[in-house]
MDTraj code that builds the backbone (N, CA, C; nanometers):
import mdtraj as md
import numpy as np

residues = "UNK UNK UNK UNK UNK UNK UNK UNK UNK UNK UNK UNK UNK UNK UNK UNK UNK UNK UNK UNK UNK UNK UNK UNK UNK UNK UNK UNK UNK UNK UNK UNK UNK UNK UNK UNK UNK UNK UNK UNK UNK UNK UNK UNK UNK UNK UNK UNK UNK UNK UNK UNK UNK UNK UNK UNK UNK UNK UNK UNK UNK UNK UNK UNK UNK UNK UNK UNK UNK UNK UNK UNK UNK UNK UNK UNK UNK UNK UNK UNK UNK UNK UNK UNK UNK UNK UNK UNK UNK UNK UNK UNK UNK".split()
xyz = np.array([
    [0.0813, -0.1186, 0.0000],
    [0.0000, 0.0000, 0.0000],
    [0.0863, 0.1259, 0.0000],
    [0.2357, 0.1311, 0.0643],
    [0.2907, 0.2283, 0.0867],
    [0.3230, 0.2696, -0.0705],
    [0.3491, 0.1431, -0.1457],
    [0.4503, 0.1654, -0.2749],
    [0.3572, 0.2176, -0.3565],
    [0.2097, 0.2028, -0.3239],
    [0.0994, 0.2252, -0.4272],
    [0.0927, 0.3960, -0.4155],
    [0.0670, 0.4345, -0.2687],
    [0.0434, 0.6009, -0.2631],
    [0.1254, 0.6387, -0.2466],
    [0.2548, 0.5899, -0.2743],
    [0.3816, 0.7181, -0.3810],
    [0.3729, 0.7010, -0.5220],
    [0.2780, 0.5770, -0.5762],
    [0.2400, 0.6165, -0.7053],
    [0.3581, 0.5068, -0.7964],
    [0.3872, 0.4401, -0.7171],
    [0.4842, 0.3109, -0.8005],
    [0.4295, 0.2231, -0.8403],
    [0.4914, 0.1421, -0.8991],
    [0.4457, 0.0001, -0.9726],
    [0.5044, -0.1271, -0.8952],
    [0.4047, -0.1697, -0.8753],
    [0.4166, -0.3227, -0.7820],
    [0.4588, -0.4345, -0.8540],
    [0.5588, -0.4993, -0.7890],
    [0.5732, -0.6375, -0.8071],
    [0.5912, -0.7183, -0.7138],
    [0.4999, -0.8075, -0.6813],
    [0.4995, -0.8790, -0.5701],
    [0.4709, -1.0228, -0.5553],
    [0.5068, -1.1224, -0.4512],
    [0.4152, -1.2111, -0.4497],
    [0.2354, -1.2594, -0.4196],
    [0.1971, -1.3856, -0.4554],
    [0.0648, -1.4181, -0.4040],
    [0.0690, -1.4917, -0.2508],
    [0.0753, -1.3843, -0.1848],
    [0.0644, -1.4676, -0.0220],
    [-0.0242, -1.3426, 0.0206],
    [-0.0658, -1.3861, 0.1424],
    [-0.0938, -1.3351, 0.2896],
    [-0.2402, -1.2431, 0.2009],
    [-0.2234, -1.0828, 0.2068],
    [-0.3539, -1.0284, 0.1894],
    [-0.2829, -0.9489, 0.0227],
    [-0.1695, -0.9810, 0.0122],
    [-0.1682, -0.8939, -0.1570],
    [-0.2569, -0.9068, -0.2399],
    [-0.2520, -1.0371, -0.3070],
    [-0.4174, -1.0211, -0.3990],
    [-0.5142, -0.9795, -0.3850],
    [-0.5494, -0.8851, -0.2437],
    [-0.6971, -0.8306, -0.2615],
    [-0.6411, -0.6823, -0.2972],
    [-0.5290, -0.6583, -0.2805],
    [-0.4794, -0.5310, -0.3252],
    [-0.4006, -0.4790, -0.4626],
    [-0.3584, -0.5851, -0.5173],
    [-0.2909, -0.5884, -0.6116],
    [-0.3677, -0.6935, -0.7086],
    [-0.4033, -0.6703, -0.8500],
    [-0.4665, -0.7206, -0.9340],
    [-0.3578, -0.7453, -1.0566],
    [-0.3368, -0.8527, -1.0428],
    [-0.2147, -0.8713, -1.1576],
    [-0.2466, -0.8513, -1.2877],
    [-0.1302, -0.7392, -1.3817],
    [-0.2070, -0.6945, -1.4792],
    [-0.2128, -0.5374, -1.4634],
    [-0.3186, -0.5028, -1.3574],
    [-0.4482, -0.4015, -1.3497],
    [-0.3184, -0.2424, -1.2586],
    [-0.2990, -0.2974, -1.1963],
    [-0.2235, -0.1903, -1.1040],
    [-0.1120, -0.3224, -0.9957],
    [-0.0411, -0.3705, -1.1335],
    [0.0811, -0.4138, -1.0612],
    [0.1162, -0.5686, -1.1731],
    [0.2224, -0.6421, -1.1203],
    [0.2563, -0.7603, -1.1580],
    [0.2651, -0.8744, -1.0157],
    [0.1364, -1.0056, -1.0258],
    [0.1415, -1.0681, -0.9011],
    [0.2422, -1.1721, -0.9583],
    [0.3383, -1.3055, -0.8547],
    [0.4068, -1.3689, -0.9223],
    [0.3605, -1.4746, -0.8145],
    [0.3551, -1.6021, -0.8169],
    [0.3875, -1.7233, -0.7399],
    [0.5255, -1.7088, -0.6163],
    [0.4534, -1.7190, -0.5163],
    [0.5826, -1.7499, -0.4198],
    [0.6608, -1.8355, -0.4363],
    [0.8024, -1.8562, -0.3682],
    [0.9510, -1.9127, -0.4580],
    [0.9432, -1.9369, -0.5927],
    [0.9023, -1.8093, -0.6532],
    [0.9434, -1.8969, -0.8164],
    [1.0466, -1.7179, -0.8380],
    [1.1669, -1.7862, -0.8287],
    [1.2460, -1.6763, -0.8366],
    [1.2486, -1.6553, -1.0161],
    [1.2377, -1.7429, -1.1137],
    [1.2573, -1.7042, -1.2359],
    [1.1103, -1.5717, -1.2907],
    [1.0349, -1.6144, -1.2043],
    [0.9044, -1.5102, -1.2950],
    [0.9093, -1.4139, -1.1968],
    [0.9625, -1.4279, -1.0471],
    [1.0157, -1.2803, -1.0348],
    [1.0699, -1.1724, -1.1018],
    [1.2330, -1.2277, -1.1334],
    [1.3082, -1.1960, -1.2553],
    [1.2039, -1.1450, -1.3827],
    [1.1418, -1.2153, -1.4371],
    [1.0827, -1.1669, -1.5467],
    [0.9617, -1.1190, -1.5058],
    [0.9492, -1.0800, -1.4537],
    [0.8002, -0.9433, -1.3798],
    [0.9267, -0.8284, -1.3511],
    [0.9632, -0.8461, -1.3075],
    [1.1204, -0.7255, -1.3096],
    [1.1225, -0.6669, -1.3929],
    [1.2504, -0.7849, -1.5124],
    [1.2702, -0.7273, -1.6885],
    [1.1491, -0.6613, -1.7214],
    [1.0133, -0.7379, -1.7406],
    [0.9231, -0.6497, -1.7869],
    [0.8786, -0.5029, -1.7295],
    [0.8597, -0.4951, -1.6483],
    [0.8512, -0.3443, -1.5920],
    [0.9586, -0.2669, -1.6195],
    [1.0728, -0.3175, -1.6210],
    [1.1596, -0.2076, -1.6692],
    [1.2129, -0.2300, -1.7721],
    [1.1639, -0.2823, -1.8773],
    [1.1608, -0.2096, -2.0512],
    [1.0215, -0.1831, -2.0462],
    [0.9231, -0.1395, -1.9792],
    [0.7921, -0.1170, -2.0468],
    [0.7700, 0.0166, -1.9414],
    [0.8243, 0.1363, -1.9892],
    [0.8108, 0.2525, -1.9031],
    [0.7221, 0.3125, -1.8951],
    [0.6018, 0.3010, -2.0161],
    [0.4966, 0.3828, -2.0145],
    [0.3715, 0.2992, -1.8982],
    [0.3831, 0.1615, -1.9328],
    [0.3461, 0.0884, -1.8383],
    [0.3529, 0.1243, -1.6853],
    [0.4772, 0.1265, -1.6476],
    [0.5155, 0.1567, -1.4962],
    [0.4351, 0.3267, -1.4796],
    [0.4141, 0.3811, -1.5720],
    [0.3991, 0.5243, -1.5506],
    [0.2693, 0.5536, -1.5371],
    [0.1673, 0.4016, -1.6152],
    [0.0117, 0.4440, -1.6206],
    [-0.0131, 0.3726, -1.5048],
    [0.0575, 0.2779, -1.4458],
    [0.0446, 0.1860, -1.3288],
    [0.0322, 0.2782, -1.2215],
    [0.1324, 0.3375, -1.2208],
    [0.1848, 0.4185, -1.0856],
    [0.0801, 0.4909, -1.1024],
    [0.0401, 0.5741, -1.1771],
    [-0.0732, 0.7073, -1.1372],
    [-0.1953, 0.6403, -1.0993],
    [-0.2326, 0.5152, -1.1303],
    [-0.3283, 0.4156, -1.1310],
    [-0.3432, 0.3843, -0.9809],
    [-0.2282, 0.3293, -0.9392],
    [-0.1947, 0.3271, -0.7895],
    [-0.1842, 0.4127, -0.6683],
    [-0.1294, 0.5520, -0.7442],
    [-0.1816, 0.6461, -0.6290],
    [-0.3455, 0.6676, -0.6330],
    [-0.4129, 0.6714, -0.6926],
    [-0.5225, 0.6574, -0.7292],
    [-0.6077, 0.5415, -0.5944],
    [-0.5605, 0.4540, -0.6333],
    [-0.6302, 0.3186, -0.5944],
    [-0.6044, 0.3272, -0.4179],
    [-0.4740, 0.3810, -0.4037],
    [-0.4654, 0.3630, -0.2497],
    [-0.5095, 0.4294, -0.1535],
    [-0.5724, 0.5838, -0.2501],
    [-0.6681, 0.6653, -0.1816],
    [-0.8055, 0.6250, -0.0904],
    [-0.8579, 0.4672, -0.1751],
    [-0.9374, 0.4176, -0.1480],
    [-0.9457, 0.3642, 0.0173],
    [-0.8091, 0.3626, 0.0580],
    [-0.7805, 0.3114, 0.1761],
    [-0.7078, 0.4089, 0.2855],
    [-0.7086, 0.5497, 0.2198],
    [-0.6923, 0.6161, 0.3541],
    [-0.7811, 0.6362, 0.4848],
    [-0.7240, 0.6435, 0.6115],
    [-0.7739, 0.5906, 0.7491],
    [-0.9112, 0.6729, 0.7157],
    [-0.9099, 0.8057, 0.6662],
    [-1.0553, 0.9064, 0.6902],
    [-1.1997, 0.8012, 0.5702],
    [-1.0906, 0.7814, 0.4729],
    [-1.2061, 0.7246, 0.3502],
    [-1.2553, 0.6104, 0.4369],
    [-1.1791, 0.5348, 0.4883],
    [-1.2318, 0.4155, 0.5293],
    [-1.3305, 0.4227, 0.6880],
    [-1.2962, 0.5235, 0.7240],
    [-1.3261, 0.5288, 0.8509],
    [-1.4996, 0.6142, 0.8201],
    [-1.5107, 0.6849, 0.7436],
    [-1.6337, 0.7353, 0.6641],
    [-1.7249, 0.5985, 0.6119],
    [-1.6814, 0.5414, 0.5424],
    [-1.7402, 0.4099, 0.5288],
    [-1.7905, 0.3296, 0.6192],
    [-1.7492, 0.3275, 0.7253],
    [-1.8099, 0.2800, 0.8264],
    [-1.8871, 0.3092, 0.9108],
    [-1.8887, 0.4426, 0.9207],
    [-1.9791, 0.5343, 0.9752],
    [-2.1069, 0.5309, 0.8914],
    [-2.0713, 0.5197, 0.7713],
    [-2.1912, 0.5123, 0.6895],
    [-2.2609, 0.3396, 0.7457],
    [-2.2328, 0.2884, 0.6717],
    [-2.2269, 0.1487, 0.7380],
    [-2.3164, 0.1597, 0.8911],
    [-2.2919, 0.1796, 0.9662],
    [-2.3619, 0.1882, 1.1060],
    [-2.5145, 0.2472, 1.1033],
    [-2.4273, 0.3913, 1.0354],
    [-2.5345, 0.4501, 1.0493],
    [-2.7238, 0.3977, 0.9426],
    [-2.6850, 0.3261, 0.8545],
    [-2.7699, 0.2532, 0.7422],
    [-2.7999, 0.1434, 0.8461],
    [-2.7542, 0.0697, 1.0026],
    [-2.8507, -0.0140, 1.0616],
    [-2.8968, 0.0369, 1.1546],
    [-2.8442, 0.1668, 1.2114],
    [-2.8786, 0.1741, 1.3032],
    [-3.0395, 0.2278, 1.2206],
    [-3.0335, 0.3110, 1.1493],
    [-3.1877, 0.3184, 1.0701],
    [-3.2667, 0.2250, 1.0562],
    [-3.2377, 0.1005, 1.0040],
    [-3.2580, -0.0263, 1.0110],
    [-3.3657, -0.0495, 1.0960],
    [-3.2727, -0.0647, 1.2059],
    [-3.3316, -0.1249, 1.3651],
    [-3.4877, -0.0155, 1.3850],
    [-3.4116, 0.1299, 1.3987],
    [-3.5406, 0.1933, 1.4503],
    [-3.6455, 0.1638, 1.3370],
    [-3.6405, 0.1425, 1.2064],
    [-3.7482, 0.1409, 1.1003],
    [-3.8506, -0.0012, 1.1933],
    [-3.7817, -0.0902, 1.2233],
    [-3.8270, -0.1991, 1.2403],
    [-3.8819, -0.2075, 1.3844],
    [-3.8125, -0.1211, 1.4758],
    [-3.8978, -0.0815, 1.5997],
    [-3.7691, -0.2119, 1.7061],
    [-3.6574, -0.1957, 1.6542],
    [-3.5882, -0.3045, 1.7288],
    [-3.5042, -0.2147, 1.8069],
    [-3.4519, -0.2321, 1.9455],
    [-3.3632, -0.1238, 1.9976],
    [-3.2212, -0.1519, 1.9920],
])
top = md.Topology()
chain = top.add_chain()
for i, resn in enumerate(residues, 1):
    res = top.add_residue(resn, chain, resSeq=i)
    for name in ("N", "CA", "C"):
        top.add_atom(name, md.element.get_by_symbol(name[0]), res)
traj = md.Trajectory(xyz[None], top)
């Protein structure tokens, strides 16, 4: 997330929570864990393909906005506030 909202281009592995953040392709390159050769070549490719890294990156600062503490923290407020309506519509306390 850090590398995304300075607006870089990702290359990473598929473990832990990356794939819900990184869309291989879309705003980054995902690779298989220990496979050091398609590391390597998710590498080479990003760096001969500069316009790539350049529509990525603006793509990515973009995308990580989605997850600053206020955006997200608004969302949830919303969120609450849509049951707590809920409840009183329905007469539940």
């Amino acid at each position: 997330m850090e590398a995304m909202a300075c607006g870089l281009f990702v290359v990473a592995s598929r473990v832990g929570g990356v794939p819900e953040a990184i869309r291989d392709g879309w705003n980054g390159i995902l690779v298989n864990p220990r496979d050091p050769q398609a590391l390597k070549e998710a590498i080479t490719r990003s760096l001969a393909d500069r316009e790539l890294v350049k529509t990525v990156g603006e793509r990515n600062k973009l995308e990580a906005q989605k997850y600053l503490l206020e955006k997200v923290a608004e969302k949830q407020f919303q969120f609450l506030s849509q049951m707590v309506l809920r409840k009183q519509e329905t007469g539940q306390t």
